[in-house]
ZAVEX-935930 format. One record per atom (N, C-alpha, C): x, y, z; residue in three letters; chain. Coordinates in Angstrom, 1 decimal, always signed. Layout:
<atoms>
@east->X	north->Y	up->Z	res->ALA	chain->A
...
</atoms>
This chain:
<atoms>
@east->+100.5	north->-62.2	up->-103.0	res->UNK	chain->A
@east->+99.3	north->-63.0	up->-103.2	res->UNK	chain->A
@east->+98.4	north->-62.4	up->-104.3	res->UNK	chain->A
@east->+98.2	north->-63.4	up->-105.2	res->UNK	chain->A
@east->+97.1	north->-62.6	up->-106.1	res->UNK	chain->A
@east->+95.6	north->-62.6	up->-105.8	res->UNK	chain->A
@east->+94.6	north->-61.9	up->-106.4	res->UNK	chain->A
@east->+93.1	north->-62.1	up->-105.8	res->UNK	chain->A
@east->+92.8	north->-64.1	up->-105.8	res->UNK	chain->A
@east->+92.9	north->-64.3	up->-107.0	res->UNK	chain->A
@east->+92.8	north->-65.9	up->-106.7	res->UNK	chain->A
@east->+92.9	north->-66.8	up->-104.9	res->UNK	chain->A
@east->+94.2	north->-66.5	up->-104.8	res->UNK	chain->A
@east->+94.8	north->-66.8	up->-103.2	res->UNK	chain->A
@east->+94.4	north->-66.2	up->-102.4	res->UNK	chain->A
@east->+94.0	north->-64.7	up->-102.5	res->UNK	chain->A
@east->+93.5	north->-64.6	up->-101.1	res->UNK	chain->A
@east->+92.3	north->-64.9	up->-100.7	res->UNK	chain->A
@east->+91.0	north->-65.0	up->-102.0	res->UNK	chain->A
@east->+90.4	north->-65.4	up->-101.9	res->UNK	chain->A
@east->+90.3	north->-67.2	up->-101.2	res->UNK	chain->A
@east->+90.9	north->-67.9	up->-101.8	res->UNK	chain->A
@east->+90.6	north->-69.2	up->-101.8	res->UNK	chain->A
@east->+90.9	north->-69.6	up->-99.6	res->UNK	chain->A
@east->+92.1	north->-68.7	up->-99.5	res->UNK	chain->A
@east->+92.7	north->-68.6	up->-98.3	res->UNK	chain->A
@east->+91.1	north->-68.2	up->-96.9	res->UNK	chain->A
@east->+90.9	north->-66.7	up->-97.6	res->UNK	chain->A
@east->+89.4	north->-66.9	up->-96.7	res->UNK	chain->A
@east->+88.5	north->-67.6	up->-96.8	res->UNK	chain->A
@east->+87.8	north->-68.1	up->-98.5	res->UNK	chain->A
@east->+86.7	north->-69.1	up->-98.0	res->UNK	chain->A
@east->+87.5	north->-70.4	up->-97.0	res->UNK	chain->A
@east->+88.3	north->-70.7	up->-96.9	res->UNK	chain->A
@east->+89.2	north->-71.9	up->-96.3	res->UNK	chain->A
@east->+88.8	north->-71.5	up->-95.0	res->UNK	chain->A
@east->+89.3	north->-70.1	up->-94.0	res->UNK	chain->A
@east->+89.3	north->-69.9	up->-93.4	res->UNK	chain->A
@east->+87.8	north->-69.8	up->-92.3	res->UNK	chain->A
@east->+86.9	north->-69.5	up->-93.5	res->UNK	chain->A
@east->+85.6	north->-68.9	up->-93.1	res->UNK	chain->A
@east->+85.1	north->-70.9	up->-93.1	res->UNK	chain->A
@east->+85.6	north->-71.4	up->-93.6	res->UNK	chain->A
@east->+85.2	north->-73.2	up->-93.7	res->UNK	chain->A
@east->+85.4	north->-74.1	up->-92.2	res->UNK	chain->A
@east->+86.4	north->-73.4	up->-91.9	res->UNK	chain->A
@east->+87.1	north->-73.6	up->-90.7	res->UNK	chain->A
@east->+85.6	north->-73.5	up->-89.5	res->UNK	chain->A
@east->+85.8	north->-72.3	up->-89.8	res->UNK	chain->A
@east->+85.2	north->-71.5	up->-88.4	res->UNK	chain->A
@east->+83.7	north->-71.9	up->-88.5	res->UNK	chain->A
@east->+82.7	north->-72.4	up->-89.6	res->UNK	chain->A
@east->+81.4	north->-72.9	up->-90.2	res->UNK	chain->A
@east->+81.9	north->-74.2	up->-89.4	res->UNK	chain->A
@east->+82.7	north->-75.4	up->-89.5	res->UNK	chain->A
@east->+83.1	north->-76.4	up->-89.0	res->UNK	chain->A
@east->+83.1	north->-75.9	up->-87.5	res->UNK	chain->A
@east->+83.8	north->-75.2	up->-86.6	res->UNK	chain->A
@east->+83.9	north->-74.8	up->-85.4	res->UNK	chain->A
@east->+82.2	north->-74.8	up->-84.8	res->UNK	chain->A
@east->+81.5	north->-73.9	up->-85.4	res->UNK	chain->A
@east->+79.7	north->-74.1	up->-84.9	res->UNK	chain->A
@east->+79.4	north->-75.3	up->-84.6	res->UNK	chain->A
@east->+80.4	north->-76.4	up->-85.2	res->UNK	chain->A
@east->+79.2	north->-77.6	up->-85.1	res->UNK	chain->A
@east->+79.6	north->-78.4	up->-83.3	res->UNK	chain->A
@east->+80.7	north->-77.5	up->-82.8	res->UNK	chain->A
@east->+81.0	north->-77.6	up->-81.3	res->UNK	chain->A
@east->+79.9	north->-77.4	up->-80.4	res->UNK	chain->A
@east->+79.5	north->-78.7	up->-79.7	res->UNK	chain->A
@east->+77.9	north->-78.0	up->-78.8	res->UNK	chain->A
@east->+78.7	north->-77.9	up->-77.4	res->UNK	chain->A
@east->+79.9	north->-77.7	up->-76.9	res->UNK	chain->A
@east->+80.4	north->-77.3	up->-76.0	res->UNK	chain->A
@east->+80.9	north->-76.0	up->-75.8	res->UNK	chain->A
@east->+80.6	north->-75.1	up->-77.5	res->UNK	chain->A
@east->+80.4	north->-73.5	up->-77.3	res->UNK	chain->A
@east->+79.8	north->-73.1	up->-76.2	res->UNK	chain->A
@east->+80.0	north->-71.7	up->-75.8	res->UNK	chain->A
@east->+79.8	north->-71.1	up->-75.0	res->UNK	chain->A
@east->+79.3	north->-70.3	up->-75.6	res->UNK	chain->A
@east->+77.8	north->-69.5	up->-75.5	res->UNK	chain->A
@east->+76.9	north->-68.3	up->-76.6	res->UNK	chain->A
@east->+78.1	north->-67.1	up->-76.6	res->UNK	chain->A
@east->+79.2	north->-66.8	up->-76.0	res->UNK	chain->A
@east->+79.8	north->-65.8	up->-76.4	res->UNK	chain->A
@east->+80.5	north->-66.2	up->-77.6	res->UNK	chain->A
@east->+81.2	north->-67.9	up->-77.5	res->UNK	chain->A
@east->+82.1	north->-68.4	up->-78.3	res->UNK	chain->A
@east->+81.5	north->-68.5	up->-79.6	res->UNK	chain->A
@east->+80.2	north->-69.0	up->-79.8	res->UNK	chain->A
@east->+79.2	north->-69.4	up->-80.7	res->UNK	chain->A
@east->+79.1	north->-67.3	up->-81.4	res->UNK	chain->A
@east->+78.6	north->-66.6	up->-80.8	res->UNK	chain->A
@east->+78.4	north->-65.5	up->-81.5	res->UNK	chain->A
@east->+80.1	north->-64.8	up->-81.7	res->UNK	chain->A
@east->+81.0	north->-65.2	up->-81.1	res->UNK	chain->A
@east->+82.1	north->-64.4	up->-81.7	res->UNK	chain->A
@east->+82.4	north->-64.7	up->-83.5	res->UNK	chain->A
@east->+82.3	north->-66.3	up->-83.7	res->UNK	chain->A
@east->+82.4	north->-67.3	up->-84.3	res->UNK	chain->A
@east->+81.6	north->-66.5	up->-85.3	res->UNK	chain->A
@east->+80.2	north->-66.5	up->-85.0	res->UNK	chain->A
@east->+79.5	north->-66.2	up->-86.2	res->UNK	chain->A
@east->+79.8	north->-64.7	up->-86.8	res->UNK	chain->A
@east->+80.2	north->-63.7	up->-85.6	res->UNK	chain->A
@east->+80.4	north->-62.7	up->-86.3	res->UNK	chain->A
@east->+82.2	north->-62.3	up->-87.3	res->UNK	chain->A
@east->+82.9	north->-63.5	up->-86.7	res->UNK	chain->A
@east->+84.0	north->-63.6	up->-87.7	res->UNK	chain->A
@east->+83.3	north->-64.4	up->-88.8	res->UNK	chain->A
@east->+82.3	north->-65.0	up->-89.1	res->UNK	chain->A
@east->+81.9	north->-65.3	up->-90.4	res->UNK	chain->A
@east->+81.4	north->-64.5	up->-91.3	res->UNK	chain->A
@east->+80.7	north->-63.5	up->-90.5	res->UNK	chain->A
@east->+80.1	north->-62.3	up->-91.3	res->UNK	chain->A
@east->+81.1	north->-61.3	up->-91.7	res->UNK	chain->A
@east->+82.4	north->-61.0	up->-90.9	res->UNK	chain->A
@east->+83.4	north->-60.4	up->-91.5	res->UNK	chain->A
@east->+83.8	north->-61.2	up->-92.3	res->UNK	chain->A
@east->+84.2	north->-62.1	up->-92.6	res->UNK	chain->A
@east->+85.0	north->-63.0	up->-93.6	res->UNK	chain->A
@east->+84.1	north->-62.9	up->-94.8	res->UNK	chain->A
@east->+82.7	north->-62.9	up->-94.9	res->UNK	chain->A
@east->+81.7	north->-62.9	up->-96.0	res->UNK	chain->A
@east->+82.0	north->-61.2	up->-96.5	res->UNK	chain->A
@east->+82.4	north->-60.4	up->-95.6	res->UNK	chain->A
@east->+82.3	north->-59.1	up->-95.8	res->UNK	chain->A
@east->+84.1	north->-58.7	up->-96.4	res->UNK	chain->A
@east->+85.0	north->-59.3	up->-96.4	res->UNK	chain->A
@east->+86.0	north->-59.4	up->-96.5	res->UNK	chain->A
@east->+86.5	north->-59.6	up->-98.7	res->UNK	chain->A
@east->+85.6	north->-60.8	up->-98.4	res->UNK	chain->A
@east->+84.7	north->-61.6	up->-99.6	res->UNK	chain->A
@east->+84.9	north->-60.7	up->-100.4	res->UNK	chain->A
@east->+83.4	north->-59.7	up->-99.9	res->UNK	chain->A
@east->+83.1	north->-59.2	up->-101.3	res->UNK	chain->A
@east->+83.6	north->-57.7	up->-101.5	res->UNK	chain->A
@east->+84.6	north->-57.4	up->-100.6	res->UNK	chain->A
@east->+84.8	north->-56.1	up->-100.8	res->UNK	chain->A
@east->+86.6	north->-56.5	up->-101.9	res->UNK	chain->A
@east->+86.4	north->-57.6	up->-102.1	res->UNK	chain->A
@east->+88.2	north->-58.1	up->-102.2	res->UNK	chain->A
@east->+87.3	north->-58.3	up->-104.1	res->UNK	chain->A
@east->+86.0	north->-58.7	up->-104.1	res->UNK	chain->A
@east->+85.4	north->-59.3	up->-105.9	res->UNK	chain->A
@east->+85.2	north->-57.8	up->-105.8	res->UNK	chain->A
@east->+84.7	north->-56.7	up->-105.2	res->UNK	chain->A
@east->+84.4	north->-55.4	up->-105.7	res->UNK	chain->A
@east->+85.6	north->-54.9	up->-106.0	res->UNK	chain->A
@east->+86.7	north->-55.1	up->-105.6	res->UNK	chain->A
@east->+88.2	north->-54.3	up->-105.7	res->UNK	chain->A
@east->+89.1	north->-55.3	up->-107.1	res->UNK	chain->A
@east->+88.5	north->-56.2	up->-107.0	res->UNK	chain->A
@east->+88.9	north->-57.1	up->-108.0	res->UNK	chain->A
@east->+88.4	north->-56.9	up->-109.6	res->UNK	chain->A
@east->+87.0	north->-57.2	up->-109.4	res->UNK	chain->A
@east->+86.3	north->-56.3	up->-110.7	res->UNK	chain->A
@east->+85.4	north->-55.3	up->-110.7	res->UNK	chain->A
@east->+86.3	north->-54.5	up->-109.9	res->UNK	chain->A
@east->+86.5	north->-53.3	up->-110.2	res->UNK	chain->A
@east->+85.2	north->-52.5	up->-110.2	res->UNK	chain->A
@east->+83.8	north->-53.3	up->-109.3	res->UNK	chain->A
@east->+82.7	north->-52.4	up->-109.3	res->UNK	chain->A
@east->+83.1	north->-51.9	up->-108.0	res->UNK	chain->A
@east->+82.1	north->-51.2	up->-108.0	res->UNK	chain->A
@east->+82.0	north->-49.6	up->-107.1	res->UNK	chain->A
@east->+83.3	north->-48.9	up->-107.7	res->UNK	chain->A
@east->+83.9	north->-48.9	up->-108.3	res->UNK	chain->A
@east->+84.9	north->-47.8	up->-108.7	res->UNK	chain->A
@east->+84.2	north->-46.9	up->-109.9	res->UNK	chain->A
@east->+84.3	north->-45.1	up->-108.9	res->UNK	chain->A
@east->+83.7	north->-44.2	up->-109.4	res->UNK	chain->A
@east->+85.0	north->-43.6	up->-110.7	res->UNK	chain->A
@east->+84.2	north->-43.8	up->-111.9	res->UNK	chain->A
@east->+84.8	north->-42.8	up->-112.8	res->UNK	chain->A
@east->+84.3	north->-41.9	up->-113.2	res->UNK	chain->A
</atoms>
């Protein structure tokens, strides 16, 4: 998979799970598990554009 795909694959994924919130038969565990897989997916994100171009790499 190139960066293109895997990217496109998590925002999909993270789109999913933003659609899942809009469930009002969550449960506050279901609802915060939910949100904290969105904040790993956002964090997923940018460590995949940092490894991609190539900032934070120490020369």
């Amino acid at each position: 998979m190139d960066y293109r795909q895997i990217i496109t694959k998590i925002e999909n994924d993270k789109i999913n799970l933003i659609k899942m919130l809009d469930n009002k038969n969550l449960s506050k565990e279901e609802y915060e598990s939910i949100k904290r897989a969105i904040d790993n997916y956002d964090y997923i994100i940018e460590v995949a554009e940092m490894n991609h171009y190539e900032r934070g790499a120490v020369h």
